[in-house]
C-alpha positions in Angstrom: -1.3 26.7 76.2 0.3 27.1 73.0 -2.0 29.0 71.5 -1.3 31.4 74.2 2.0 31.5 74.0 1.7 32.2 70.2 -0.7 35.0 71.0 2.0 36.6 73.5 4.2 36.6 71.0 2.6 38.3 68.5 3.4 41.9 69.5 7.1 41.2 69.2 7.1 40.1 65.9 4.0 42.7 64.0 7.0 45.6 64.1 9.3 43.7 61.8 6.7 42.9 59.9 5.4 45.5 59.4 8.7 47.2 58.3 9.2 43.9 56.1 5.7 44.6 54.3 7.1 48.1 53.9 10.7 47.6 52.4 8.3 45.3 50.1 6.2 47.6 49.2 8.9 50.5 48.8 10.3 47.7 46.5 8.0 46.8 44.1 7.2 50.0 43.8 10.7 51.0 42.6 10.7 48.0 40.7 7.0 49.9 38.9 8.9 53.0 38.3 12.4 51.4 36.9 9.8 49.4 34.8 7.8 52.2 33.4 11.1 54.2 32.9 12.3 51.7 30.7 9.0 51.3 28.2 8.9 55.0 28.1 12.4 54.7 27.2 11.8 52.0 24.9 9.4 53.6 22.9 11.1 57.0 22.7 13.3 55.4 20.8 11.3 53.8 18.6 12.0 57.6 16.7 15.7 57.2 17.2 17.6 58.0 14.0 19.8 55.1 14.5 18.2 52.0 12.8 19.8 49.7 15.8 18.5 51.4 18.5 15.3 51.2 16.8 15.3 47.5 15.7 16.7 46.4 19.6 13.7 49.3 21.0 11.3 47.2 18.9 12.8 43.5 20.5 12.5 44.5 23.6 9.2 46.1 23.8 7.9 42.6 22.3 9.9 40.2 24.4 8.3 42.2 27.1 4.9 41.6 25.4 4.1 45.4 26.4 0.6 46.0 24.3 0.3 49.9 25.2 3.3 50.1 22.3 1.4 48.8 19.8 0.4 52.2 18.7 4.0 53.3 18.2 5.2 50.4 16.6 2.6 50.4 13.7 4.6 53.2 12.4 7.2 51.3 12.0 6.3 48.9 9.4 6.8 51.2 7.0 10.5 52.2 8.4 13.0 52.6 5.3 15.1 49.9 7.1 13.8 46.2 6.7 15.8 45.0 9.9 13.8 47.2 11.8 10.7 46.1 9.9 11.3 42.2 10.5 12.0 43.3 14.3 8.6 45.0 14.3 6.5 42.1 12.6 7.6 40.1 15.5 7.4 42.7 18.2 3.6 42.5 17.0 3.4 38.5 16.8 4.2 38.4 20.2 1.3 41.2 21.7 -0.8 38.9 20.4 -3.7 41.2 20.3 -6.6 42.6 17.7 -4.9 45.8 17.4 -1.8 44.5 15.5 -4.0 43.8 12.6 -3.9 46.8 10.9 0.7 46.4 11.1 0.0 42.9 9.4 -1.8 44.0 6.5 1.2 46.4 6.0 3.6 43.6 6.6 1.9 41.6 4.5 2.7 43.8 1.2 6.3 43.7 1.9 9.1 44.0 0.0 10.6 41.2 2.3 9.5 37.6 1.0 10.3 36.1 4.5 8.6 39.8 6.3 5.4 38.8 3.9 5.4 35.4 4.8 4.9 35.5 8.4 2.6 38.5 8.1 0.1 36.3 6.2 0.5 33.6 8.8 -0.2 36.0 11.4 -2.9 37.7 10.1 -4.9 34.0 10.0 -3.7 33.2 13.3 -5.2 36.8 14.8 -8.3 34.7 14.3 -8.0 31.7 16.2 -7.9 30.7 19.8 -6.0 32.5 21.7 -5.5 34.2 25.1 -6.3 37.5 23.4 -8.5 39.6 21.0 -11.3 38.3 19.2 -11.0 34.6 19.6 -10.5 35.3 23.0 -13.7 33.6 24.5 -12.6 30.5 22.7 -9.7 29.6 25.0 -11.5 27.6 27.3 -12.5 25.3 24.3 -8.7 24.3 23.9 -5.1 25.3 22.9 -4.1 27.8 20.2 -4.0 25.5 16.9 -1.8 25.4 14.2 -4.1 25.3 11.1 -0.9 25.2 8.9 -0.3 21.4 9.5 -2.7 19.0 8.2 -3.5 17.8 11.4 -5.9 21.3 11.5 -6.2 21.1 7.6 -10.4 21.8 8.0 -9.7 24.2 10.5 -12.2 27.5 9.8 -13.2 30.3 12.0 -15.7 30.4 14.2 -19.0 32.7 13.1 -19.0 35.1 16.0 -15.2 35.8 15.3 -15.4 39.3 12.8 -13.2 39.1 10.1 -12.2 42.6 8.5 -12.4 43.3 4.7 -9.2 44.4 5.2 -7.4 41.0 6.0 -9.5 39.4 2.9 -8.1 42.2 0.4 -4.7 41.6 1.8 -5.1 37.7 1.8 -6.1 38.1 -1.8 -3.3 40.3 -3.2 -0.9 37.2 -1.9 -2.5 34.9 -4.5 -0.4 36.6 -7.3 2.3 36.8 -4.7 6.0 35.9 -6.3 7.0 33.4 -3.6 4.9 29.4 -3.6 4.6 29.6 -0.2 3.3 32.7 0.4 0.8 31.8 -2.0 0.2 28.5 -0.4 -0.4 30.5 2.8 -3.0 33.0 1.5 -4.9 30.3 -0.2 -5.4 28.0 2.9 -5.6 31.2 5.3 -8.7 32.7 2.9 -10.4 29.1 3.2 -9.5 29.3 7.1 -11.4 32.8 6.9 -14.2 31.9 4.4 -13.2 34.8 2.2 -16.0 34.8 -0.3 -14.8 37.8 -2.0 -11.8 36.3 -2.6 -13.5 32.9 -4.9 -12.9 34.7 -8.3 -8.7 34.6 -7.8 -9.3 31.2 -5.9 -10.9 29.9 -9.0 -8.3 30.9 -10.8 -5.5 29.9 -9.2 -6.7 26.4 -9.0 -6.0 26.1 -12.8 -3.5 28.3 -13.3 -1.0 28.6 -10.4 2.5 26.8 -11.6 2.6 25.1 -8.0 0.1 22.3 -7.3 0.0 22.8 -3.7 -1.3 26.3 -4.3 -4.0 24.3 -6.5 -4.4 22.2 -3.8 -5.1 25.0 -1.1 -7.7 26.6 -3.3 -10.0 23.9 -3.8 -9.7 23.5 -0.2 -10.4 27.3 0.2 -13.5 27.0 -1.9 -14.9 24.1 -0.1 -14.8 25.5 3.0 -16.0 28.7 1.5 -19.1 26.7 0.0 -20.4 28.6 -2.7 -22.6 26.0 -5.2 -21.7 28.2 -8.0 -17.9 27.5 -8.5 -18.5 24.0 -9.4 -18.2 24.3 -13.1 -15.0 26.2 -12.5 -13.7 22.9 -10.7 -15.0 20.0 -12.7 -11.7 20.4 -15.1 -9.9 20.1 -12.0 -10.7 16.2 -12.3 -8.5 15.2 -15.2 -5.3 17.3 -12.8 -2.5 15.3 -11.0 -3.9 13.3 -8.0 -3.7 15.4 -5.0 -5.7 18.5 -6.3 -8.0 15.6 -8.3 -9.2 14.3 -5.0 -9.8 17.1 -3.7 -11.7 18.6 -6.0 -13.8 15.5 -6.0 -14.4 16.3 -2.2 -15.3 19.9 -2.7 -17.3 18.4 -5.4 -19.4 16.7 -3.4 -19.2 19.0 -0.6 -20.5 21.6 -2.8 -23.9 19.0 -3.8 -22.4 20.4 -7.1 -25.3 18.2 -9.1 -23.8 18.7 -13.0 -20.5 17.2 -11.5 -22.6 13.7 -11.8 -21.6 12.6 -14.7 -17.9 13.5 -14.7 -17.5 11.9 -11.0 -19.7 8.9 -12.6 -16.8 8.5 -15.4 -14.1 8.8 -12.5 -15.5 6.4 -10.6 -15.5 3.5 -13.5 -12.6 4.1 -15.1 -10.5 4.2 -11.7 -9.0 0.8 -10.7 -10.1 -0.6 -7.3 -7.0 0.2 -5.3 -7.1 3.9 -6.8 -8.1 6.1 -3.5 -10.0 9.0 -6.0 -12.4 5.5 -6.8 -13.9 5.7 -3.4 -13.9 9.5 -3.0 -15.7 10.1 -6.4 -18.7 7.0 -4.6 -18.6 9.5 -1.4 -18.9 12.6 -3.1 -22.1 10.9 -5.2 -23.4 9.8 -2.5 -23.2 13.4 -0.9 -24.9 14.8 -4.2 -27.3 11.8 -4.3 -28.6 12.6 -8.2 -31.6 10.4 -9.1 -29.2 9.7 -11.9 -27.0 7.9 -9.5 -29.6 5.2 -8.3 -28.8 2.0 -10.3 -24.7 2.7 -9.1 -26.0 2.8 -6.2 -28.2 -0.3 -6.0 -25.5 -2.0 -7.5 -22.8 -1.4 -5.1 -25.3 -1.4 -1.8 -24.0 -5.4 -1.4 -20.6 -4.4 -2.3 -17.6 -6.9 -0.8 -16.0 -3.9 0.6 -17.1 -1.9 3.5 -16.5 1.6 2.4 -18.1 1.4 -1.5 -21.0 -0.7 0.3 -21.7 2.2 3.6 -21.2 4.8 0.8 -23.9 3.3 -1.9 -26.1 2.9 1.2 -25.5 6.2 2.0 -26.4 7.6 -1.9 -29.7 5.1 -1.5 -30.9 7.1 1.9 -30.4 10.8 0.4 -32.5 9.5 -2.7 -35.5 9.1 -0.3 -37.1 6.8 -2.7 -40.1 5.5 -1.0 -40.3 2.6 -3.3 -36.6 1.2 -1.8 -38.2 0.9 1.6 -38.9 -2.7 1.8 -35.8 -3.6 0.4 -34.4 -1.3 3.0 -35.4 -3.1 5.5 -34.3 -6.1 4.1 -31.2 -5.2 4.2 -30.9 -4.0 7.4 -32.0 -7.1 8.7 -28.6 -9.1 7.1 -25.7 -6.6 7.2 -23.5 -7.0 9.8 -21.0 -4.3 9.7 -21.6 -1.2 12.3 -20.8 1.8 10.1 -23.4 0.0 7.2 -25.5 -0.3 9.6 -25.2 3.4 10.5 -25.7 4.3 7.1 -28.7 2.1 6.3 -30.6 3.4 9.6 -30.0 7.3 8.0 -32.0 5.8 5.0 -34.7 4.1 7.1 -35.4 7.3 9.4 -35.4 9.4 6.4 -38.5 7.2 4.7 -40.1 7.7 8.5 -38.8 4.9 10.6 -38.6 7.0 13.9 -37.0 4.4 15.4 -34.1 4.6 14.1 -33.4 8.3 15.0 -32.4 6.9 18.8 -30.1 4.4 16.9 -28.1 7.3 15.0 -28.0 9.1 18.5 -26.4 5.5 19.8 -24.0 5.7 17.0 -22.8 9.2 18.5 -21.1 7.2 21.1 -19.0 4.4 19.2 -15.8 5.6 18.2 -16.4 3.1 14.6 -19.3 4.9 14.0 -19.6 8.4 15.4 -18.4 10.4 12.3 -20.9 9.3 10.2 -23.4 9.7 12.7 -22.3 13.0 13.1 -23.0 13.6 9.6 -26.0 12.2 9.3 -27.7 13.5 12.1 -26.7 17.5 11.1 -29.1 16.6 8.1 -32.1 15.6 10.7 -35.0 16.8 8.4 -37.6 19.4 10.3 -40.2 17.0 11.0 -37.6 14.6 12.9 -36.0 17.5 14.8 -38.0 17.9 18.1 -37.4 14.2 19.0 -33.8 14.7 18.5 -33.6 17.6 21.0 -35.2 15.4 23.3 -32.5 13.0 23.0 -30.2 12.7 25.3 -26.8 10.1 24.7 -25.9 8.4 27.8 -22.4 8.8 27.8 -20.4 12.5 28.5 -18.5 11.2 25.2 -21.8 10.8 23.4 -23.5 13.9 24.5 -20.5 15.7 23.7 -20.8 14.8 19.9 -24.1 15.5 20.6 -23.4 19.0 21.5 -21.4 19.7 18.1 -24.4 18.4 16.2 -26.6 20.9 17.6 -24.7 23.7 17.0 -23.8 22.6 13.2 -27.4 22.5 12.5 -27.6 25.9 13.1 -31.0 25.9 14.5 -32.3 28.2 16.9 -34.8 25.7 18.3 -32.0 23.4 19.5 -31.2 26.4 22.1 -33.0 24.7 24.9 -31.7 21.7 24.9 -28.1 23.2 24.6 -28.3 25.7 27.7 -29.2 21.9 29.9 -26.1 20.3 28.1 -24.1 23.9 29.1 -25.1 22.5 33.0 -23.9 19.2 32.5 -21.8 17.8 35.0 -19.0 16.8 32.4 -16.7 19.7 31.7 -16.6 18.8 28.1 -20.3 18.4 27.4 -20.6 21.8 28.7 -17.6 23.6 26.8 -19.0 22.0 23.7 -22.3 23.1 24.5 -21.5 26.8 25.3 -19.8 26.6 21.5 -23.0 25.5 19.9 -24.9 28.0 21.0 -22.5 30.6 20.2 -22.4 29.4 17.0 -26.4 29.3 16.7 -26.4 33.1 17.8 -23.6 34.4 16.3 -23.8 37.5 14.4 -23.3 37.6 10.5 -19.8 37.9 9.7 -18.3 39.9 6.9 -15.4 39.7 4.9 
């Protein structure tokens, strides 16, 4: 019965709204033209003699984030007037789209320090996650990041994101820039971007720039930049002021920069056992693991402390010395600690203890010891890899890490078992999954 009376009523009611949809409709649409009116308006006066109307045309086209301007504000970062130009420079920060890049190189050659400044920030930031342009796609892997606080101080680009020669050469002439920030900026945003063709004024800068942080962001640049061949450049960088010390013994090690042995060999003995650069000059030996390092190494394996005694372990399993196996063994056997544990089953599957691959896979899912499991499983050697790619963590946090390792190997034959992990029922198995193998087919980039 109601629904009858519902249905009578119907009739009445569909002429109002009907006219209601219609006033609507009429509505919006005049809202449409007053709208288009307005950015037609907007950018007619982009041209307007009068700098204010220009610097407020250039405001409100950004607060309204309206990306068909961008074409007629790119002109204006050369305007005569730098009010209008600062107005512009943010006008293009908020499009946040690919086809500002060209108004930031422009920006970034300033005569405005503060213009400069936040044209180099945006120029890096054109290449990160974001809603639009090239890093598009990687939304759905997380939030836009801030790779200018040191909580995103490894932060690089992704392969498949294209990074113009353009942005590099503008990047570059920042280095000699008058202002330490601007230079601190350009040197962290050229390691963000992996600008190889920037490593010659990187190199220089990180023994010749007055400011130390600059130093500092240009070792960091060329580690993440990871050309072998600076290394000689950076091994007077060890007798610096502590900061850009220790990370020059990072990049060091990162590099496998093999003539750095003896100099981190000196660092290490003559630093006290409280100084920090002690255990990063072990680490970064154990990255290079030089036969040269083997008696430091099998010296320190039964070490008090946790750290020296996972690193020497870690310097023993890169040797690969056949001969060490037994004692290997041994040692695995008594140590008690999880991440020297971690580090002595890398050793033991790398002398061809299969075993111990499924134990490193374990290790993915154990907050103590998933870094270095991480680490050491990116370094699987080809023989051990189809077994990995058969593995399979239990846990969606596990099989998440194990995701990431997949696609930081590089390897094309881990495809298959990343498009099952891109079905798997966790949401962040699958995200991390989908990046791996966009890293693993991404095209070359430039610079």
């Amino acid at each position: 019965m109601r629904f009858e009376v519902q249905a009578r009523r119907l009739p009445a009611v569909l002429p109002v709204v009907l006219t209601l949809c219609a006033a609507l409709s009429a509505s919006s649409a005049g809202a449409q033209t007053v709208r288009q009116v307005s950015t037609d308006s907007l950018i007619y006066d982009l041209k307007n003699p009068d700098a204010g109307r220009r610097t407020d045309a250039a405001r409100q086209l950004g607060t309204a984030k309206f990306v068909p301007s961008i074409p007629a504000l790119l002109p204006l970062t050369e305007d005569p007037d730098a009010g209008v130009r600062r107005q512009v420079e943010l006008a293009l920060e908020e499009m946040n789209d690919i086809q500002t890049l060209p108004g930031f190189v422009q920006l970034s050659a300033d005569s405005e320090a503060d213009i400069r400044d936040r044209a180099v920030h945006a120029l890096v930031n054109l290449h990160l996650p974001r809603q639009t342009g090239p890093t598009a796609a990687l939304m759905k892997f997380g939030n836009l990041i801030n790779p200018w606080t040191d909580e995103y101080a490894d932060t690089v680009v992704e392969p498949d994101v294209p990074v113009e020669a353009s942005v590099v050469t503008a990047l570059r002439a920042r280095l000699s820039d008058s202002q330490d920030g601007i230079r601190r900026a350009a040197s962290r945003g050229l390691g963000i971007l992996r600008g190889s063709a920037a490593i010659p004024e990187l190199v220089q800068a990180t023994t010749e720039d007055r400011d130390p942080e600059v130093r500092f962001e240009a070792v960091r640049a060329l580690r993440k930049i990871g050309d072998p061949s600076v290394g000689d450049r950076l091994i007077p960088g060890l007798n610096l002021e502590d900061k850009v010390r220790n990370e020059v013994i990072i990049t060091l090690g990162a590099l496998r920069y093999r003539d750095a042995v003896p100099e981190l060999t000196r660092v290490f003995e003559n630093a006290k056992p409280s100084d920090h650069a002690r255990l990063l000059a072990l680490s970064a030996l154990a990255d290079i693991a030089a036969p040269d390092s083997r008696a430091l190494f099998l010296g320190l394996k039964a070490d008090k402390d946790v750290a020296i005694r996972t690193f020497a372990n870690e310097g023993i399993s890169r040797l690969s010395d056949a001969t060490l196996l037994t004692m290997m063994s041994a040692d695995r056997l008594t140590e008690k600690n999880a991440r020297v544990q971690t580090a002595e089953a890398f050793g033991l599957l790398r002398l061809g203890r299969k075993e111990y691959l499924e134990e490193l896979v374990r290790a993915l899912e154990k907050a103590p010891t998933k870094d270095l499991a991480r680490e050491y499983l990116v370094e699987t050697q080809a023989v051990d890899r189809p077994a990995l790619y058969a593995s399979r963590p239990k846990s969606a946090l596990g099989r998440a890490e194990f995701a990431d390792v997949l696609g930081l190997m590089a390897d094309k034959d881990a495809l298959p078992a990343l498009q099952e992990l891109e079905r798997d029922g966790d949401a962040t198995v699958a995200k991390n999954a989908e990046r791996a193998i966009r890293r693993i087919t991404a095209a070359p980039r430039f610079d």
